[in-house]
C-alpha positions in Angstrom: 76.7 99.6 84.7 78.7 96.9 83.4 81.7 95.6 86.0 85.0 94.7 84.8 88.5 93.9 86.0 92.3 94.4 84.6 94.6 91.7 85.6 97.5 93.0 86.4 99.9 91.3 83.9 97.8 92.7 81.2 97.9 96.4 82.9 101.6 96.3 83.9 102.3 96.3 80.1 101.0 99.3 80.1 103.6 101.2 82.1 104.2 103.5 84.9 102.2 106.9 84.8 103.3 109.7 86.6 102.4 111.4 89.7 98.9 111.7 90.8 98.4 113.2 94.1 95.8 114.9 95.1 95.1 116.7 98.6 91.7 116.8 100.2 89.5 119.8 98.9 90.0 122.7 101.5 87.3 125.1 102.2 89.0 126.8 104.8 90.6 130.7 103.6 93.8 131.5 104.0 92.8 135.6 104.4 89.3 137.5 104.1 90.7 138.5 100.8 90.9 135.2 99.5 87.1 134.6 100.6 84.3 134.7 98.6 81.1 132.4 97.2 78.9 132.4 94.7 76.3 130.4 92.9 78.1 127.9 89.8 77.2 129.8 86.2 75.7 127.1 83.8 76.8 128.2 80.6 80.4 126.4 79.4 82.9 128.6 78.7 86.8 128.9 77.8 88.9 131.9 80.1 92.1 133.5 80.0 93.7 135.4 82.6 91.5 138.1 83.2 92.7 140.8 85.4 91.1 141.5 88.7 91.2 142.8 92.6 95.0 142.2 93.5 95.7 139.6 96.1 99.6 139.8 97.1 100.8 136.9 99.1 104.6 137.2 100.6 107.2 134.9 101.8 107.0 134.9 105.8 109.2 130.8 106.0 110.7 128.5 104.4 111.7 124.6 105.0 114.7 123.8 103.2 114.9 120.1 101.9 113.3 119.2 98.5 109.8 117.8 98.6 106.9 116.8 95.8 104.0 116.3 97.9 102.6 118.5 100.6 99.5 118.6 102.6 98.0 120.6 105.7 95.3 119.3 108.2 94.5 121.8 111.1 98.0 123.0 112.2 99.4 120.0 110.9 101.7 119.8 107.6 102.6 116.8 105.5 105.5 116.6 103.3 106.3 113.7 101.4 109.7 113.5 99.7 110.1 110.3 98.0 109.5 107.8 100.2 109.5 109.6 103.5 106.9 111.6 104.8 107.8 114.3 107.4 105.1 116.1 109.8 105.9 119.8 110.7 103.8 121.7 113.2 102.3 125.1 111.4 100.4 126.7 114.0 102.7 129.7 113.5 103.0 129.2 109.8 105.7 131.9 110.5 107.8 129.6 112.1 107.3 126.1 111.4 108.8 123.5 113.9 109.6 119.4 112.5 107.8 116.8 114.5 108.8 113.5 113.3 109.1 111.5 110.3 108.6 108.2 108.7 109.7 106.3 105.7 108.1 103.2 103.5 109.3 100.8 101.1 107.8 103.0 97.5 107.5 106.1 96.8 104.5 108.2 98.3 102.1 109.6 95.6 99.2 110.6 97.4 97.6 110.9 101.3 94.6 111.6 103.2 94.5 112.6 106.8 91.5 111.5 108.8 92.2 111.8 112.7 95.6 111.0 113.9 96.0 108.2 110.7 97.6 109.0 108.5 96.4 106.7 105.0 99.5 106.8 102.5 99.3 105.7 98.7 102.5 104.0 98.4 103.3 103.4 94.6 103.8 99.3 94.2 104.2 99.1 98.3 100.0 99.8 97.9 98.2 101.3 101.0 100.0 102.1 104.3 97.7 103.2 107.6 100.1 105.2 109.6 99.4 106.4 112.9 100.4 109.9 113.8 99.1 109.6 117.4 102.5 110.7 118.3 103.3 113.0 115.6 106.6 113.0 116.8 107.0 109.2 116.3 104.5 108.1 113.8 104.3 104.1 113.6 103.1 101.6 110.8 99.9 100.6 111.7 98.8 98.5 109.0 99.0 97.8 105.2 98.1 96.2 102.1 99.1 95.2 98.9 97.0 96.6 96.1 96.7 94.9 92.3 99.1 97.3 91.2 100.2 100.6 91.7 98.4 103.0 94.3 98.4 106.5 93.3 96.1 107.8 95.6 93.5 107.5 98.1 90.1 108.6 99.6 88.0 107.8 102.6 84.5 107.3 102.8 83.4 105.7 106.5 85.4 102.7 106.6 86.2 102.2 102.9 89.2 103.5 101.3 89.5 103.8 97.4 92.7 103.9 96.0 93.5 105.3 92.2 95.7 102.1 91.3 97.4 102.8 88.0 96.5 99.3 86.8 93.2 97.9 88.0 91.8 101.4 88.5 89.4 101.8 91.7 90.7 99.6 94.7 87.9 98.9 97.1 89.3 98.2 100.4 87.8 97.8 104.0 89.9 99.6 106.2 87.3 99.6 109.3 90.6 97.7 111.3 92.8 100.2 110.2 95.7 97.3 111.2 94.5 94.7 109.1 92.7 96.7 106.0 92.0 94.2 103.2 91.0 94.8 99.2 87.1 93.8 98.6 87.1 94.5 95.1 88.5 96.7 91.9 86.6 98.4 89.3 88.3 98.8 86.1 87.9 102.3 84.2 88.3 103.4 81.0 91.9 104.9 81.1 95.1 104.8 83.8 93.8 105.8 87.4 95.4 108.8 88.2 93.5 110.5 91.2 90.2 110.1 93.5 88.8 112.0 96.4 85.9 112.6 98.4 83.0 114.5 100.1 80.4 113.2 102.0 79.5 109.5 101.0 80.3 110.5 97.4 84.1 109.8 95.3 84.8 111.1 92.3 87.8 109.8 90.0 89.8 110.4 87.1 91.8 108.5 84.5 93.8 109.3 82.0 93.2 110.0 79.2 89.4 111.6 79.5 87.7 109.8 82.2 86.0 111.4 85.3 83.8 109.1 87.3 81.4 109.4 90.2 80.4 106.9 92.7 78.1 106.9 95.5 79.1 104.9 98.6 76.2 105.6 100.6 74.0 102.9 97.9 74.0 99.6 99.0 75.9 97.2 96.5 78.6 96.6 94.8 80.9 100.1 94.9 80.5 100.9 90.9 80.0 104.6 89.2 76.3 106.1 89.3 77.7 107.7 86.2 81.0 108.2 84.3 82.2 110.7 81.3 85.4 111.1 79.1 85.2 115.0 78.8 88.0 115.6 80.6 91.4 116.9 79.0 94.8 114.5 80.4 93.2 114.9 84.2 96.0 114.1 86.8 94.9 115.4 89.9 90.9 116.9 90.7 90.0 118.5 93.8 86.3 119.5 95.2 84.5 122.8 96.2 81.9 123.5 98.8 79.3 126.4 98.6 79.0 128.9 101.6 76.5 125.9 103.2 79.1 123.5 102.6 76.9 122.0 99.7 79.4 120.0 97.3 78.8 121.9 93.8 82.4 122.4 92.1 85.1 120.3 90.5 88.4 121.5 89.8 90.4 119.3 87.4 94.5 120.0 86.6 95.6 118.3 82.9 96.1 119.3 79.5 97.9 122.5 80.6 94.3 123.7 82.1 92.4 124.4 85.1 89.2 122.2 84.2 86.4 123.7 86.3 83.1 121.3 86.4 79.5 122.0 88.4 78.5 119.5 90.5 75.2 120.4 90.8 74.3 116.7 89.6 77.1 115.0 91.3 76.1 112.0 89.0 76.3 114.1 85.4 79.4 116.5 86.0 79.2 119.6 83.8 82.0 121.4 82.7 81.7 125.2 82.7 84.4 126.3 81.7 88.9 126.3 81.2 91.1 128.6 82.3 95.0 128.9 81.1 97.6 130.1 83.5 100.1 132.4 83.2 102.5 129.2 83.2 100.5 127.0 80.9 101.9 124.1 82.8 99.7 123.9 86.3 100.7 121.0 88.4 98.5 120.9 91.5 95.8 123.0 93.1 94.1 123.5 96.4 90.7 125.2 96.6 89.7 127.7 99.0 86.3 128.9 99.4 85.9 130.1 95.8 89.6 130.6 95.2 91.9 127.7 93.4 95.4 127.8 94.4 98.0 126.3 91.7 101.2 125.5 91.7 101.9 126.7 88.3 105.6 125.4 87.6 107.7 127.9 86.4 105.6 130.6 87.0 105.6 130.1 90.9 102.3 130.1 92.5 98.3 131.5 90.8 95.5 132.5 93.0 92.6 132.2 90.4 88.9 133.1 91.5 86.0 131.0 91.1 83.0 133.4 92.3 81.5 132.9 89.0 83.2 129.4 87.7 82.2 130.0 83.9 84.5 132.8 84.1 87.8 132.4 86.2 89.5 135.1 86.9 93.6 135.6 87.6 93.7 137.8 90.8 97.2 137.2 92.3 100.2 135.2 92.7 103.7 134.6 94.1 106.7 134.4 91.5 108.9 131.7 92.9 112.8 131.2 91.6 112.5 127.5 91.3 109.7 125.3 89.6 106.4 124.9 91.8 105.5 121.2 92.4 102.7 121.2 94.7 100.4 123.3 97.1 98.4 123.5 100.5 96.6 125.9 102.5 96.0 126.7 106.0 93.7 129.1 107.8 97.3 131.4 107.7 99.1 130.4 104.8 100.0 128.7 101.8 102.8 126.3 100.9 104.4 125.8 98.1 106.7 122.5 97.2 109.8 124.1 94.3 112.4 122.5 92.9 113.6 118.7 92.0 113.8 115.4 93.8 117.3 116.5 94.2 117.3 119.9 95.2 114.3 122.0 96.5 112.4 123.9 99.8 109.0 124.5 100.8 108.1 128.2 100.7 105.9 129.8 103.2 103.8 132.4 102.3 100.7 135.2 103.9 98.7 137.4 102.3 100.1 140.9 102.6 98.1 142.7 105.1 
């Protein structure tokens, strides 16, 4: 496949998109009831809410402050707001208990937690390693300037890729997670938005159609082993693992749709089917199991299940009185970013029992 780069005078012409954040793919469960997995139907297909076993999730906590990125890792929860991420212990999800915080230069769109660092995609600031050794002090352990503006990031071994809204796929070595340094870009099609990860393999997404594979564990230059524009406005994708922690599902948020894609060919993507919820809107998901999470703007939080992906189903939700932003799961519980910049919490919530 052909190689080629976007300088960055020529992409910053092309303006500032907006968020793309994406949260590594969770196969953990918040409750039995939210459990389940089945093999991917092939046939495509378009869905609409369809009614099904009831899941009822209640408010247990909240954190009061606004936030538009949040992320959970073990017990651990990451909430960006702005430029300052803040880490909050959530081993009693019921009762959630501030560590310590840290802010950067730019605004955080996107992180991945891998060990106690803490790898932050820093809008025109580029990639910051943090170290969250003491997550009640985290420090700045290293950083680097990307071409242009890093969206988000994924770690394979000791390469990052960032989603850089103007020279698409940073490649950067981040084996000294003090010193990490950029190796290389590959353009794509359309404006970065997201990328993230499973095994040695990457996937991204541009706007406005493009979603991308690449395989890290082939020697040579870091390029897709094969590319599509079937996608509808992607911003954010996450990945799903079968009940033998296979990768074999892609869920894609855009266009006012859940995009869900089987991955049975992680190389040639097929998308099986679209599902509209209840807000028409979704912002962010989280997957869990064979469940997909969304924060679903006005319409508060959508548990949507996935047993048969050509067919998503609407099984439960969580009305909540502001806009939802943003979403992550536990073992326990989901949270939910609402509200503005200006003005907002993050809800805590359990499936009834």
């Amino acid at each position: 496949m052909m190689r080629r780069w976007r300088s960055t005078a020529a992409a910053a012409a092309r303006g500032v998109a907006r968020r793309s954040v994406t949260a590594v793919a969770s196969t953990i469960a918040v409750a039995t009831a939210l459990l389940a997995a089945q093999s991917i139907a092939a046939p495509p297909a378009a869905a609409q809410p369809v009614a099904g076993p009831t899941v009822t999730l209640v408010q247990v906590a909240a954190i009061h402050g606004p936030a538009h990125l949040v992320e959970v890792h073990d017990s651990r929860l990451y909430v960006a707001n702005e430029n300052t991420l803040t880490l909050y212990d959530v081993s009693k999800a019921e009762a959630p208990v501030k560590l310590g915080s840290l802010n950067l230069p730019e605004k955080i769109w996107g992180i991945r937690v891998v060990g106690p660092l803490i790898y932050a995609a820093a809008d025109f600031y580029g990639l910051a390693v943090i170290d969250a050794s003491d997550p009640k002090a985290p420090v700045l352990k290293g950083r680097v300037k990307t071409p242009g503006q890093a969206k988000n990031v994924a770690i394979v071994g000791t390469t990052g890729l960032v989603a850089d809204h103007m020279s698409g796929i940073d490649i950067i070595d981040v084996a000294d997670p003090a010193r990490p340094v950029v190796r290389d870009s590959y353009f794509l099609e359309g404006y970065a938005r997201d990328v993230t990860s499973s095994g040695s393999l990457a996937f991204a997404i541009d706007a406005p159609a493009g979603l991308y594979t690449f395989d890290l564990g082939k020697t040579g230059p870091v390029e897709p082993v094969g590319s599509q524009q079937s996608a509808r406005a992607p911003a954010s994708i996450e990945l799903g693992l079968d009940a033998t922690g296979r990768l074999d599902l892609a869920v894609l948020v855009g266009g006012g749709l859940l995009q869900i894609y089987d991955l049975a060919a992680p190389a040639a993507p097929v998308k099986v089917a679209t599902f509209q919820t209840p807000g028409t809107r979704p912002v962010r998901a989280t997957l869990l199991g064979r469940r997909a999470i969304v924060a679903d703007g006005r319409e508060g939080v959508q548990i949507v299940d996935l047993s048969t992906p050509a067919a998503p189903a609407l099984i439960g939700g969580f009305k909540t009185a502001a806009p939802a932003r943003d979403v992550a799961a536990s073992s326990t519980a989901v949270f939910v970013a609402v509200g503005t910049d200006e003005e907002g919490e993050i809800l805590v919530l359990a499936p009834r029992r």
